[in-house]
N, C-alpha and C positions, 0 to 999 in steps of 0.2 A: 552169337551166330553159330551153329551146329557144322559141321564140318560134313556132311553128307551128298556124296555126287550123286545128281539124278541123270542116268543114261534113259534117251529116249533111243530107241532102234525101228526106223519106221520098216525096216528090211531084215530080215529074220533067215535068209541064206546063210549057208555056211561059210567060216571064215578060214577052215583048215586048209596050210600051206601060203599061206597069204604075206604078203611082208606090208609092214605097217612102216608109211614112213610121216615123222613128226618132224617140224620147225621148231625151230628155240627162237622165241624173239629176242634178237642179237643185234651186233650192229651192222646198218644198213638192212635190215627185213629180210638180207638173202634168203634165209630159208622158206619165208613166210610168201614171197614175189615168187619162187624157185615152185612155189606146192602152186598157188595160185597159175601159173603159167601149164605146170601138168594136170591139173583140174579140167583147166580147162581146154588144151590140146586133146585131150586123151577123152574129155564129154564126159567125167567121171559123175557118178551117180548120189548123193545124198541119202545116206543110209541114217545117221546119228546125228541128235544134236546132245550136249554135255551141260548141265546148267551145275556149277560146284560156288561155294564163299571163294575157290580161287581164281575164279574168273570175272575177269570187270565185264559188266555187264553191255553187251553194244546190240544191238539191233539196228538192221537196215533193208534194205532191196535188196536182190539175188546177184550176187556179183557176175555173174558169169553168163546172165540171160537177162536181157531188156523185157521180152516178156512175158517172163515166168510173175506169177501170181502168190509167191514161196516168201516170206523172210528168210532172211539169214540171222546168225547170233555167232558171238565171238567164237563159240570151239566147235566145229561141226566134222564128220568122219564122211567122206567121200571114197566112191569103190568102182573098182574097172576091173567086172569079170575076167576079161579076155586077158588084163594084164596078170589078174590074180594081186594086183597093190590094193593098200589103203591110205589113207591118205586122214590124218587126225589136223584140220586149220586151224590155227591158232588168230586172233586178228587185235589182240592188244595182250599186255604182260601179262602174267601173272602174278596174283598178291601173295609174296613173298613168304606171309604167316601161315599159306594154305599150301604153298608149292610143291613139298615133297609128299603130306598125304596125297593129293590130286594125281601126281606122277604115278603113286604108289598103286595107286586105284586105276590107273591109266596101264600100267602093265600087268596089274593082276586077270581086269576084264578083259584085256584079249588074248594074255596066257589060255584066260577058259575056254576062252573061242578057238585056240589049237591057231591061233598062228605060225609060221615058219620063223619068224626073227624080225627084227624092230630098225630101223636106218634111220640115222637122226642128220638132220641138215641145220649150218647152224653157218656163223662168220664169226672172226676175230678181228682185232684193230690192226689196221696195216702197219703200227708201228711197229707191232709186235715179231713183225718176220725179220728173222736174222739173216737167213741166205738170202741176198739182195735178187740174185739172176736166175732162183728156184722157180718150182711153181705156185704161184699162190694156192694151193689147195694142198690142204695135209688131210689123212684119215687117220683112224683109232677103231680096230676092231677086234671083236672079242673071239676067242678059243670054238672051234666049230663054227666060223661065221659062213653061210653059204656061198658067199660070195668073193671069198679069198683067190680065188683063180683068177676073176676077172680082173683084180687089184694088180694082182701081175703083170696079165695084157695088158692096164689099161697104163700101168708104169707111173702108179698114184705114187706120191711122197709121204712116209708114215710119221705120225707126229712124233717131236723130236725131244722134244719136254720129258724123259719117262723118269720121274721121280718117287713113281709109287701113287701120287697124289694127282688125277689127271686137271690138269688147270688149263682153260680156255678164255683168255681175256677176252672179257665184250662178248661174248660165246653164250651171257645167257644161263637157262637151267639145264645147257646139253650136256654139262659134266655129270650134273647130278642126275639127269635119267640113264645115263649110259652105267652108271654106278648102281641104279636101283636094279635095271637091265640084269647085271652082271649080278647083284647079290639073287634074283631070282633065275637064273638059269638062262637066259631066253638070249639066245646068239644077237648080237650088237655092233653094227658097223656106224661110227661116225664119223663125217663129211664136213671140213670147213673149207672156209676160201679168206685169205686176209682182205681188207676190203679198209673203206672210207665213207663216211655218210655224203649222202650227196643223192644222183640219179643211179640207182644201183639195178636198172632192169639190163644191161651189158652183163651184170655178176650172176643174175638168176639164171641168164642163157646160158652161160659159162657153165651154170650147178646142173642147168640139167643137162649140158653136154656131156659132163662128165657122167652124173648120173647113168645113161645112156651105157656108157660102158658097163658099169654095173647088173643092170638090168636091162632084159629085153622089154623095155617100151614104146620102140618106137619100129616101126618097119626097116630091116636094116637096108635094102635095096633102095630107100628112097632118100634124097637128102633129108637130113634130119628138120633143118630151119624151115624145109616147106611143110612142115608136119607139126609145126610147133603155132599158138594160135593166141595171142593176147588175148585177156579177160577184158572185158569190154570197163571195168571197174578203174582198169587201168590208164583211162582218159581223164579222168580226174584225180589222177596218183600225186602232183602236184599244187591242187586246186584249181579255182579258174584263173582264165588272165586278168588282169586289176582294172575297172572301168573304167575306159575310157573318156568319163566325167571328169575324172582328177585331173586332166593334162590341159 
């Protein structure tokens, strides 16, 4: 199998200034629950879909509209003018033997596109947190990130591991695109939350509260939770309930 990404871009606008922000499939889907929930608060737009050997193949109905007449496919790039974000979904793993070309490819194509810098949302395993009474959310971000100010305001906790070798347990491929990131130039803020498998749509709220700080997405005058809007996908996030036959 050829290791060759086909980008389709049904949207051809320009991407300069833009912050792209990607999921790591981690544990608990934070990241992946966390984009899905800004998708579709925010009405964001379907510009790309990604077809690469490192993505397992899924196709389905439009998660985010009952009825839209659109497939969806596992890696697709959504865009909200007004916010200036991008938004790259991920919606199963990646295969592991393709991972780092694919990333590689994943940051080169929107370095051309003059993006502003790349934010990765991702989770680690609850067991993993030492300070018992901290916040569960640490970040990692690189030299000129744009958003180091609000990191101050927001009085985020900087990950605490700094051995040279950034290690994020159950984290996913976020270590290694924040590293591709940083060997290509391209300003890198990464975003975790310790967490647990389980009902993890409490942790996406939480990613994009914080979020929120970070970036102006959401109207600051209004509460944020009335502005935020479940993917309608998200009713079948646990499957259905077990027929009532069996009992």
């Amino acid at each position: 199998m050829g290791e060759t990404n086909i980008w389709k871009f049904i949207d051809d606008i320009s991407l300069v200034e833009y912050t792209l922000i990607v999921p790591s499939v981690a544990v608990g889907n934070v990241g992946q629950l966390s984009c899905d929930l800004l998708i579709s608060s925010l009405k964001m737009v379907k510009i790309a879909s990604i077809y690469s050997p490192a993505v397992i193949p899924v196709i389905g109905y439009d998660p985010y509209d009952l009825k839209s007449s659109s497939l969806s496919t596992t890696c697709e790039v959504y865009k909200s003018v007004s916010r200036k974000i991008l938004v790259l979904q991920l919606r199963a793993p990646l295969v592991h033997k393709y991972a780092n070309s694919f990333l590689k490819d994943v940051v080169n194509t929107f370095m051309d596109k003059q993006i502003k810098d790349i934010l990765i949302l991702t989770s680690s395993f609850a067991h993993e947190k030492k300070h018992i009474l901290s916040s569960p959310f640490r970040f990692v971000a690189s030299e000129g990130n744009p958003h180091t100010e609000n990191l101050i305001k927001a009085n985020l906790v900087e990950h605490e591991e700094n051995t040279g070798e950034l290690k994020i347990f159950g984290g996913g491929f976020a270590s290694l695109l924040y590293k591709i990131s940083l060997e290509n130039g391209l300003p890198c803020l990464l975003l975790y939350k310790y967490c647990s498998e389980g009902d993890n749509i409490p942790d996406a709220y939480d990613m994009v509260h914080n979020l929120a700080k970070l970036l102006p997405i959401f109207t600051e005058d209004k509460d944020l939770l009335s502005q935020l809007q479940q993917p309608v996908s998200w009713t079948l996030l646990f499957g259905r309930p077990p027929p009532q036959d069996i009992y």
